[in-house]
C-alpha positions as CSV (number, residue, x, y, z in Angstrom):
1,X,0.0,0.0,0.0
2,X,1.1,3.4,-1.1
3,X,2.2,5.8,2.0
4,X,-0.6,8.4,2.3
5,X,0.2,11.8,2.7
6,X,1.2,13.9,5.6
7,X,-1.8,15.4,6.1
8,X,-4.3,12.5,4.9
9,X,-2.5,10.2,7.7
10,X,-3.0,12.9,10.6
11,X,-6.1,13.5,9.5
12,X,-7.0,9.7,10.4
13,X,-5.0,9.9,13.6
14,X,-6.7,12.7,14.8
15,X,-10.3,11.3,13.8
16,X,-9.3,7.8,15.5
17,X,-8.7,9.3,18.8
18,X,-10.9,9.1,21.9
19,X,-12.7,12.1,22.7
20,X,-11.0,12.7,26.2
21,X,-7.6,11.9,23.9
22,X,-8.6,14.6,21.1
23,X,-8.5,16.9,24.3
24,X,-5.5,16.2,25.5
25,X,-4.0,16.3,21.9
26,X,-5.3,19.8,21.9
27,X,-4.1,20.9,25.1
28,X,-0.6,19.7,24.7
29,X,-0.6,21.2,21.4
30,X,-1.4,24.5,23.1
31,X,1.1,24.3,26.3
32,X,3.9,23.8,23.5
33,X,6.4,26.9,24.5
34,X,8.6,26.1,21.4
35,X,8.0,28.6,18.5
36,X,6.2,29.3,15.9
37,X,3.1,28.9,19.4
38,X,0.0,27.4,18.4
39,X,-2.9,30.1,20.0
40,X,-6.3,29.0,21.7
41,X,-8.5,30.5,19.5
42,X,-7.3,28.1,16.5
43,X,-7.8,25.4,18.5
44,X,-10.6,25.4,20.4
45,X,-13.7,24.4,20.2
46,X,-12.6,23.0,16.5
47,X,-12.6,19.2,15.1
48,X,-10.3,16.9,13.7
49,X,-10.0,18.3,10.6
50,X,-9.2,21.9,11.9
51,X,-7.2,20.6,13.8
52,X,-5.4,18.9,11.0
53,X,-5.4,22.5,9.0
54,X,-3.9,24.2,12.3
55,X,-0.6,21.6,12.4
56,X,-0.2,22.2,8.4
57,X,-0.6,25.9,8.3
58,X,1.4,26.4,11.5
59,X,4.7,24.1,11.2
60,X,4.3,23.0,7.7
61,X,3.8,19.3,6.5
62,X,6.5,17.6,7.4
63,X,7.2,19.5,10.9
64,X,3.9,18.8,11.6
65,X,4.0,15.0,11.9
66,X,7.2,15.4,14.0
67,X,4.8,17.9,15.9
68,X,2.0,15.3,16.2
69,X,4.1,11.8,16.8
70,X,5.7,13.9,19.9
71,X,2.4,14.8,21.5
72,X,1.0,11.1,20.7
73,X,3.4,10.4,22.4
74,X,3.4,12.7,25.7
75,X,-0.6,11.8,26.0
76,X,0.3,8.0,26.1
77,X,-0.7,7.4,22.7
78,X,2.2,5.5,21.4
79,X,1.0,3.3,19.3
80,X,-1.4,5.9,17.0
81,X,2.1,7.8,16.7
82,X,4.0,4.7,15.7
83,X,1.2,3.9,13.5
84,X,1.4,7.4,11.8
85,X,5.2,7.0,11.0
86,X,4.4,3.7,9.6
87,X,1.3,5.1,7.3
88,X,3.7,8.1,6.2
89,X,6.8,6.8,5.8
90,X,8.3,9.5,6.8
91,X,11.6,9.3,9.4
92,X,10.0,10.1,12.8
93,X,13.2,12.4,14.0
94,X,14.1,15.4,12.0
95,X,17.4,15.0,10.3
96,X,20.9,16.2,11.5
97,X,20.9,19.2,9.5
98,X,17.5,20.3,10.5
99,X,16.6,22.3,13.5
100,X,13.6,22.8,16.3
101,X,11.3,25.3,13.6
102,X,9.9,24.3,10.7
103,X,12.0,23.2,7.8
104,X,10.2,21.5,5.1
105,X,7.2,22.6,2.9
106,X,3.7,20.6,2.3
107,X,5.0,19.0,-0.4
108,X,7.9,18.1,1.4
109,X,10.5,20.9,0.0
110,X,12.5,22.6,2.0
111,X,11.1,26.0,3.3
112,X,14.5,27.0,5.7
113,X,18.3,26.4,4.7
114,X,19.9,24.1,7.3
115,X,23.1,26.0,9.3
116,X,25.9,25.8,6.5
117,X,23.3,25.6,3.6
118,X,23.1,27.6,0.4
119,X,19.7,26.5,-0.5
120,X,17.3,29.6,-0.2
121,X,14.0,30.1,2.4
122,X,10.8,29.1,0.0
123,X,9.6,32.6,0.3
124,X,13.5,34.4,-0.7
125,X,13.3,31.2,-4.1
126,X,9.6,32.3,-4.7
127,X,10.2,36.1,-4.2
128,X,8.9,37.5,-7.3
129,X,5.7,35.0,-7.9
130,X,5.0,35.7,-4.5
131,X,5.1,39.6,-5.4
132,X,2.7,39.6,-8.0
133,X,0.4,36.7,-7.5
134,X,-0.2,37.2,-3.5
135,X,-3.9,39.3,-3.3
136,X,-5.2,38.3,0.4
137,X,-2.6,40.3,1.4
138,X,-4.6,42.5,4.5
139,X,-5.1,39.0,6.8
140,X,-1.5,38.2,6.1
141,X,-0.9,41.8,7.6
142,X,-2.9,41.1,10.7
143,X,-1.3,37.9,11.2
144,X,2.4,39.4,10.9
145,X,0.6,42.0,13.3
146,X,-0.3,39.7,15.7
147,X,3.0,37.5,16.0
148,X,5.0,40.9,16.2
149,X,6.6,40.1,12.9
150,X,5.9,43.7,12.5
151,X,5.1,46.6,14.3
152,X,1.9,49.3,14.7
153,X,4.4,51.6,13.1
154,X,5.3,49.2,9.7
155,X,1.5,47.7,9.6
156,X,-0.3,51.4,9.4
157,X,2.2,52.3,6.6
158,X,2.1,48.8,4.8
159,X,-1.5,49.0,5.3
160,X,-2.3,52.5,3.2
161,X,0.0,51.4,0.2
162,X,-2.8,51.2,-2.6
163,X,-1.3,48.5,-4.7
164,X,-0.8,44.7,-3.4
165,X,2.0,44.5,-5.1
166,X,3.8,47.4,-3.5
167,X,2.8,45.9,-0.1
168,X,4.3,42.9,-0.7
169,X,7.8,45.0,-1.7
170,X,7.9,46.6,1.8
171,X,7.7,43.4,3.5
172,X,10.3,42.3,1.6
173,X,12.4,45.2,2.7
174,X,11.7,45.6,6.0
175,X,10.3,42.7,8.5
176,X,11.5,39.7,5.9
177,X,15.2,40.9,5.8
178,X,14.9,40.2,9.3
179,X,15.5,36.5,10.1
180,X,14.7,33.5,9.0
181,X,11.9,33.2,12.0
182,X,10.0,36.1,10.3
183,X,10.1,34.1,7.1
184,X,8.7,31.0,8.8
185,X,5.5,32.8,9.9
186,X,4.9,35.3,7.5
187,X,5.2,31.1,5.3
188,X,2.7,29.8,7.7
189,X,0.5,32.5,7.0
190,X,0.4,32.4,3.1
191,X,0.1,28.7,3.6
192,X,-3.8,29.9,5.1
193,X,-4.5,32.7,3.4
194,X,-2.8,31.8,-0.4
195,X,-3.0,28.2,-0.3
196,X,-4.0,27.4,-3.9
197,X,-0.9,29.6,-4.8
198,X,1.5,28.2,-2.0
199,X,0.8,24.4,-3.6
200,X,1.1,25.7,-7.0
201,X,4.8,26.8,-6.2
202,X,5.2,23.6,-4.4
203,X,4.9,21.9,-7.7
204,X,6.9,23.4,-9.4
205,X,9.9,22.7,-7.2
């Protein structure tokens, strides 16, 4: 049998939990204090399949089922995170060159150079596409807001800037210059907001 994909086989996990178990899932999820955090209101109250969305959007595909196998595990779920290694076929440990945030796109490319690496962040490789084809652009801005990617002082003049194209530019300049942590979430974020676009550059890798 084929592996499924990252999200298809957390998608099952999540759905073949216990209730109480879900819960728990959720509330470790939450109490994680490594970055990028997870934040209540994305969590709660929501199913499986949000769930499922949240993990994706916030650490990437391939982060996330590292994510997910470690709080299986925490809650005393060893065997669902066994199982979802096994359905993925994915290595359960990152590897040497990766580190603690996330490092690998939903299609499995790479979204963060490793320490010593010349490959480029996925949103420095897709700069330009990214100019001209991102239009959600003002939730991206609250998100970026909202993580302190950027400040008050950056968001009010981003925000006036009458073409989404020009927005995009500034960010580029300013806030994504930064590190490669701003990168990561102002990634996540496009993965929510621009997702047809995100998996259409995904393919193309």
């Amino acid at each position: 049998m084929a592996p499924k994909t990252i999200k298809h086989a957390l998608k099952d996990t999540l759905e073949d939990l216990s209730q109480q178990n879900f819960r728990k899932f959720c509330s470790h999820l939450l109490d994680r204090r490594e970055e990028p955090r997870v934040k209540l209101n994305r969590v709660e109250g929501k199913d499986f399949l949000d769930v499922t969305d949240v993990l994706v959007s916030t650490f990437t595909e391939t982060r996330a089922l590292l994510v997910a196998v470690e709080l299986l595990k925490q809650i005393g779920c060893t065997e669902e995170a066994t199982r979802l290694v096994k359905e993925t076929g994915q290595p359960s440990k990152p590897d040497s060159s990766d580190t603690a945030k996330p490092s690998s796109g939903a299609a499995g490319g790479s979204t963060m150079a490793g320490a010593g690496s010349t490959e480029k962040h996925f949103v420095d490789k897709h700069k330009l596409e990214l100019i001209q084809r991102v239009g959600n652009i003002a939730p991206i801005l609250d998100e970026l807001l909202d993580d302190e990617v950027i400040q008050q002082e950056l968001y009010d003049k981003i925000s006036v800037i009458p073409i989404t194209q020009d927005k995009m530019r500034a960010l580029y300049s300013t806030c994504l210059k930064a590190s490669n942590k701003c990168k990561d979430i102002f990634y996540a974020s496009l993965q929510k907001n621009e997702r047809y676009l995100i998996e259409d550059l995904q393919g193309k890798e």
